[in-house]
C-alpha positions as CSV (number, residue, x, y, z in Angstrom):
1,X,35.2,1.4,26.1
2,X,33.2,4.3,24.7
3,X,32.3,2.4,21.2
4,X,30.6,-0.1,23.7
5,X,28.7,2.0,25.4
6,X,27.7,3.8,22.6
7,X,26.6,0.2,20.4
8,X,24.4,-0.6,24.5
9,X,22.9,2.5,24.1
10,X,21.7,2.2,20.4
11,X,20.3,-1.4,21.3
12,X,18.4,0.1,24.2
13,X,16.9,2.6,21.6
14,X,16.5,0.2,18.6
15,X,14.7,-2.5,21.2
16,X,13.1,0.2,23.4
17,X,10.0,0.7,20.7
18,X,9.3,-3.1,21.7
19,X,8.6,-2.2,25.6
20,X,5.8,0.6,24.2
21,X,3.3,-1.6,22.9
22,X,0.3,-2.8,25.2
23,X,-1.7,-5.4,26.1
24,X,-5.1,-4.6,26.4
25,X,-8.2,-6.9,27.6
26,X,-11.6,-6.0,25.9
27,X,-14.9,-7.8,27.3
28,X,-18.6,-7.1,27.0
29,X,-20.9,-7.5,30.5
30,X,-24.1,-8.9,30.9
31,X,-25.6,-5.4,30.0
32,X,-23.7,-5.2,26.4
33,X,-21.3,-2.9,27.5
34,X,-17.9,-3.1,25.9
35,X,-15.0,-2.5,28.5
36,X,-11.2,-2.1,27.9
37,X,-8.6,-2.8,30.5
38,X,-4.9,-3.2,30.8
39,X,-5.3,-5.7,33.8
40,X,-7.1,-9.2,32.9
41,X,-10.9,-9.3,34.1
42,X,-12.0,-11.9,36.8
43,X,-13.8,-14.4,35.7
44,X,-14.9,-13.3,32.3
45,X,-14.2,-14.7,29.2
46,X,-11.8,-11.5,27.6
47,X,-10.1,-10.6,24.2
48,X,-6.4,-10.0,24.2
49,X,-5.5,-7.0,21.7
50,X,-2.4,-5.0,21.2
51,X,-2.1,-1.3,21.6
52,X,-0.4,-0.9,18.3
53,X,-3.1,-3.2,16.5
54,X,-5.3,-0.6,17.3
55,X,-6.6,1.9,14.8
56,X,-5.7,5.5,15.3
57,X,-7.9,8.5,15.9
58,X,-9.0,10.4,12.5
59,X,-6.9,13.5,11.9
60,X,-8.3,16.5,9.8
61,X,-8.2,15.2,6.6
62,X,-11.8,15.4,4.5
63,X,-11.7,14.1,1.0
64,X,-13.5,16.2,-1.4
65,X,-15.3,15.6,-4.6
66,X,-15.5,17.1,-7.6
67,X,-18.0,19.9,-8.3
68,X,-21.2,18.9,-9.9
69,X,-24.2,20.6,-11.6
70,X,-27.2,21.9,-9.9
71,X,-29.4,19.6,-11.8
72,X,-27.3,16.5,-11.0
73,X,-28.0,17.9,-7.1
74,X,-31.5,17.2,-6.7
75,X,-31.3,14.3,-8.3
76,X,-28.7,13.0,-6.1
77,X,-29.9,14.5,-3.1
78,X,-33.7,12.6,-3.6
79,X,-31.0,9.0,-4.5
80,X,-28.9,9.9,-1.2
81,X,-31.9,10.0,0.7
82,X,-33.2,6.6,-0.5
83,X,-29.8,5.2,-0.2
84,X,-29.7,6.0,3.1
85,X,-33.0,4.4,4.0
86,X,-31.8,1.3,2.7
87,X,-28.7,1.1,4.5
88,X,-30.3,2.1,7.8
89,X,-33.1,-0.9,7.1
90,X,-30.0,-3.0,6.2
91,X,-27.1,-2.5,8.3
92,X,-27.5,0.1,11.1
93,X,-23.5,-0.3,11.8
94,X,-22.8,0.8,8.4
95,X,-25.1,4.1,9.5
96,X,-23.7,4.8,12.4
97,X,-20.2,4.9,11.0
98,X,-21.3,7.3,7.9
99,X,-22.6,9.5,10.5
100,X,-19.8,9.8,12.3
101,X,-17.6,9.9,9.3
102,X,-19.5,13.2,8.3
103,X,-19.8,14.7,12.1
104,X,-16.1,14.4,11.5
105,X,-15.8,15.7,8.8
106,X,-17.8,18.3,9.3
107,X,-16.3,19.5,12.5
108,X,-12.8,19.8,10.1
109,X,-14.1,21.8,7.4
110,X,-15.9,23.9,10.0
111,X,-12.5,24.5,12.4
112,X,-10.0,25.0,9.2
113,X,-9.5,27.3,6.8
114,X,-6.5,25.8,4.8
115,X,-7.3,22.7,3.6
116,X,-5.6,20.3,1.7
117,X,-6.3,17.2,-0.7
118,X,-4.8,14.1,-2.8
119,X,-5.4,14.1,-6.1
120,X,-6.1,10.4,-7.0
121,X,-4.5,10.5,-10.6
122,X,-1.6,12.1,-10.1
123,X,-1.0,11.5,-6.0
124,X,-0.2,15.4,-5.6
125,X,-1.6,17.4,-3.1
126,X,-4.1,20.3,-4.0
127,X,-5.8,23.3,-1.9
128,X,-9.2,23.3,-1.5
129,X,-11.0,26.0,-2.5
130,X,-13.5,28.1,-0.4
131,X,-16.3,26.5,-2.1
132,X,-15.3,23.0,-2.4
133,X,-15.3,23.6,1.2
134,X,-18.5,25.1,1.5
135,X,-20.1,22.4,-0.6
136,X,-18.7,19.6,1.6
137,X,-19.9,21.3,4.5
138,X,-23.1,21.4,2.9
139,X,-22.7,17.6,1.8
140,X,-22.0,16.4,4.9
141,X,-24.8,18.1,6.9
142,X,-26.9,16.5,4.6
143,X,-25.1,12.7,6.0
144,X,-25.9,13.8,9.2
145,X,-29.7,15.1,8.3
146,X,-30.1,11.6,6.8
147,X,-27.6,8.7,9.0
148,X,-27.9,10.4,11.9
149,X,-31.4,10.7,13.3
């Protein structure tokens, strides 16, 4: 008698995860404005997605480069800043997002201290130093200077 109420209960757990995902109805109105709603919309032709199709927030992970040479920075710096004119001409999605991406970013290396990334080569994990931070937080005000206004 136990043995079967313990196998209910671990079908109730293993099934349970099943119960948590979501439907959820996304439309845009007349005005272009996207809404989201768990109930199905009136009327209006609506988009069914799936809570766990949906892509999580970012957590505090900035990925930072290698060091490079002061004379390598101005050059890049003048390139960045004609890169970015071309992508805002081009594709002012793709701008938007690389602004966000570094007001992210930049709200991370500003709030923490310890830091942490992957290596790509080797997949282990390496502190970042107080001035790869400094120069991401200088690399990514920069993003904003140029993808965000």
């Amino acid at each position: 008698m136990f043995s079967l109420r313990l196998l209910a209960f671990l079908l109730c757990c293993c099934v349970s995860h099943i119960s948590f995902a979501t439907v959820i109805y996304t439309w845009v109105d007349k005005d272009g404005v996207s809404h989201y709603s768990q109930q199905p919309p009136a009327n209006v032709d609506s988009k069914k997605v799936y809570s766990e199709d949906i892509e999580p927030a970012q957590v505090g992970y900035v990925p930072v480069l290698p060091n490079t040479t002061t004379s390598t920075k101005a050059n890049s710096k003048s390139d960045l800043a004609q890169q970015a004119e071309i992508i805002k001409e081009k594709d002012a999605e793709q701008a938007a997002s690389i602004c966000e991406s570094a007001k992210h970013s930049l709200n991370v290396l500003n709030s923490y201290q310890n830091l942490h990334r992957t290596d790509k080569t080797t997949g282990e994990e390496i502190v970042v130093t107080e001035e790869e931070r400094l120069e991401q937080i200088e690399k990514n005000e920069e993003r904003i200077k140029l993808f965000c206004k």
